[in-house]
C-alpha positions in Angstrom: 53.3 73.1 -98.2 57.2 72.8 -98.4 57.3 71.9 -102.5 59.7 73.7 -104.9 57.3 75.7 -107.1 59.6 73.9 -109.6 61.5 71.2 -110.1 64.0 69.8 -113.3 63.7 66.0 -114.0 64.0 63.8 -116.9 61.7 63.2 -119.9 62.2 59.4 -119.7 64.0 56.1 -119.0 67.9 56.2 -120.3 70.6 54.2 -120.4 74.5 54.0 -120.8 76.9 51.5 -120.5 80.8 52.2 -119.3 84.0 49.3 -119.8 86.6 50.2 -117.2 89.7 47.5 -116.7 87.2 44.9 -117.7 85.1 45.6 -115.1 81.4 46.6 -117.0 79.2 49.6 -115.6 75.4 49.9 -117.1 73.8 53.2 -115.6 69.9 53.4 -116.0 67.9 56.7 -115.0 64.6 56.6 -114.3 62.0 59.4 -113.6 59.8 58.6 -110.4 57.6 60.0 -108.4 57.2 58.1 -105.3 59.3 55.5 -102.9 57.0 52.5 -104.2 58.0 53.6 -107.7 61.3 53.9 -106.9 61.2 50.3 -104.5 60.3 48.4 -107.8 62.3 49.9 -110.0 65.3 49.0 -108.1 63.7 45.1 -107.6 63.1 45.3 -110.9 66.7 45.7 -111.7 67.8 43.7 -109.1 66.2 40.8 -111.0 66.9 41.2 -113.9 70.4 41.9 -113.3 70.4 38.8 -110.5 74.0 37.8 -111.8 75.9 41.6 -111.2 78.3 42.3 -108.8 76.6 45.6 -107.2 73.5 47.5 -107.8 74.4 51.2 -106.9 71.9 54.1 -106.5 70.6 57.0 -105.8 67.8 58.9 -106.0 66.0 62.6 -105.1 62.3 63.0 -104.6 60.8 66.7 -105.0 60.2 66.8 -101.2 63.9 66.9 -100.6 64.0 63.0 -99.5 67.2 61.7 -100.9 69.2 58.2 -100.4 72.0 56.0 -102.0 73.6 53.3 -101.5 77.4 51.7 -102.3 75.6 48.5 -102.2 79.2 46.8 -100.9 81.4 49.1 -102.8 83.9 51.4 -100.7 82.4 53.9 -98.9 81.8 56.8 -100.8 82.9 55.6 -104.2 79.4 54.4 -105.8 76.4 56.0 -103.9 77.6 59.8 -103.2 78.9 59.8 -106.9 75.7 59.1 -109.0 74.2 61.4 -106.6 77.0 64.4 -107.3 76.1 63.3 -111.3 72.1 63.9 -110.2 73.0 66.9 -108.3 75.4 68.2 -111.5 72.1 68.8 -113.2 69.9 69.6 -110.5 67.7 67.0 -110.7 64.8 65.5 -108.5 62.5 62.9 -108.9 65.2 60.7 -110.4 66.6 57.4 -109.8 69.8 56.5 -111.4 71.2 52.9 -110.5 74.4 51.9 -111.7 74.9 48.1 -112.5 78.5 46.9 -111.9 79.9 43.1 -113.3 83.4 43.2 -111.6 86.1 41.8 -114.2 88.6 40.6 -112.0 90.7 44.0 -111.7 90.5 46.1 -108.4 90.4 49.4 -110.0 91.5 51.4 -107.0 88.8 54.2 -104.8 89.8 56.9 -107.3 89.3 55.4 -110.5 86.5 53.4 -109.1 84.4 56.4 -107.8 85.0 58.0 -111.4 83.5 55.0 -113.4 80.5 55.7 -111.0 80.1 59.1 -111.9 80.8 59.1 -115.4 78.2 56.1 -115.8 75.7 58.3 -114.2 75.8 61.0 -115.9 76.1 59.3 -119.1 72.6 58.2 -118.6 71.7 61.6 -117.3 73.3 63.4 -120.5 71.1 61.2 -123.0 67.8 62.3 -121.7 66.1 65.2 -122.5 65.5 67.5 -119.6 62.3 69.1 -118.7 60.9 71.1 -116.0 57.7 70.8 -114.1 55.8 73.6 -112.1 53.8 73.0 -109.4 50.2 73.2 -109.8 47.3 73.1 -107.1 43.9 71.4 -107.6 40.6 73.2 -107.4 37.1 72.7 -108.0 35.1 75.4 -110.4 31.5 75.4 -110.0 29.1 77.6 -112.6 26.5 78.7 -114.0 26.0 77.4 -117.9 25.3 81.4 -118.9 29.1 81.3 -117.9 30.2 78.8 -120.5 32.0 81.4 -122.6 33.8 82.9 -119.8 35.0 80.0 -118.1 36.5 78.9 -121.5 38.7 82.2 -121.5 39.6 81.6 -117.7 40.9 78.0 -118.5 42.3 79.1 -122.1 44.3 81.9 -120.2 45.9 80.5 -117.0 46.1 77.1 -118.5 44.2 74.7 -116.2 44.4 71.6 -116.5 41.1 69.8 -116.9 40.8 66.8 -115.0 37.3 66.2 -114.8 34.3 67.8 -116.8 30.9 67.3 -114.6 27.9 68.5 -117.1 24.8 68.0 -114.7 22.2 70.9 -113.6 24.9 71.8 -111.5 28.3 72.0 -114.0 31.5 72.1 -111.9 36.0 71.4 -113.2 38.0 69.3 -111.2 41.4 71.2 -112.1 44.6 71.7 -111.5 45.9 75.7 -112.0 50.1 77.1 -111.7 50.3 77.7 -107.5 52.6 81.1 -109.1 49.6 82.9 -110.6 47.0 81.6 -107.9 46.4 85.3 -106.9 46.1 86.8 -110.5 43.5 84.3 -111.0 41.4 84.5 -108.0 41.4 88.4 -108.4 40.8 88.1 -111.9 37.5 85.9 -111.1 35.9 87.9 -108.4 34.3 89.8 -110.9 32.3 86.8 -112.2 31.4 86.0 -108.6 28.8 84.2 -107.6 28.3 82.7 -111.2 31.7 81.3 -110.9 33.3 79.9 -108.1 36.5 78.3 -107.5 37.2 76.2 -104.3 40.8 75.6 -103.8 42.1 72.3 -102.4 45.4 71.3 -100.1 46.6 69.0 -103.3 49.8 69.3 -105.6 50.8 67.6 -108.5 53.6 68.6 -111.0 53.1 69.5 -114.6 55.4 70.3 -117.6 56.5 73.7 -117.7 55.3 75.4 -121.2 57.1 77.2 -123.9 55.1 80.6 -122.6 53.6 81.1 -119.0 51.4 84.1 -117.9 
């Protein structure tokens, strides 16, 4: 496993819109979490914006894939800046695409690389930003004369419930914080064999909480 035990992104879809020598910049962020999300978002746009001049990007994925694009622009004065703006805040799992409708004024590689940045992180400035830990799945299996203690288990190292199977044989699909992995699996020997937790190779991110153990 080669993910960040955490990672900053943002809370939701944002927008911002920049007017540089007529030339207008609209800069959307987007949280993703996947190259197909991020392949239809920028279609998306690319539609809907059918009539613009450029469509500029960039995005950051949690497993350290990264791309952008100048999308026609100079080198270096589109792509690489929205990125910097990403990188200002330390972001991953973002997409930030920066529209451009060209308004007849060559606005020189300087300025021009500037109205890319400052359009980014616009957007990037008007969304809240939250951090996510990385959790692991893992499947509880128990006895019902355990009911009471697998409430404090999941009450104290926040798991997250994903599935609640109730037959003769009661067992959690969960997902607990990879960081206190140990703790718990120390902590639950002492209920062994009436609880027992199988760990699986899956990871998914979840919002970091006010308090953590």
């Amino acid at each position: 496993m080669n993910l960040p035990l955490e990672i900053k992104t943002i809370s939701h879809k944002t927008e911002f819109k920049l007017k540089e020598k007529g030339s207008i910049f609209i800069a959307k962020s987007f949280p993703i979490n996947s190259e197909k999300e991020i392949e239809q978002e920028i279609n998306s746009i690319k539609k809907e914006y059918y009539d613009a001049t450029h469509h500029c990007y960039s995005y950051q994925l949690q497993n350290g894939n990264f791309k952008y694009s100048d999308d026609g622009e100079p080198n270096g004065t589109a792509g690489l800046r929205i990125y910097n703006a990403q990188n200002h805040f330390e972001l991953k799992n973002i997409l930030t695409i920066v529209i451009r409708y060209f308004g007849g004024t060559k606005l020189g590689v300087g300025p021009l690389g500037k109205a890319y940045y400052e359009s980014a992180f616009g957007s990037l400035s008007n969304s809240r930003i939250k951090i996510l830990q990385l959790y692991q799945s893992l499947i509880i299996s128990y006895d019902y004369s355990q009911s009471k203690n697998i409430h404090y288990l999941i009450n104290k190292y926040d798991i997250k419930i994903i599935n609640n199977d109730f037959s003769q044989s009661p067992k959690i699909v969960a997902f607990i914080n990879t960081k206190i992995v140990n703790q718990f699996e120390e902590e639950v020997k002492k209920f062994l064999p009436l609880i027992n937790p199988s760990f699986k190779e899956n990871f998914e991110y979840f919002e970091k909480k006010t308090s953590n153990i």
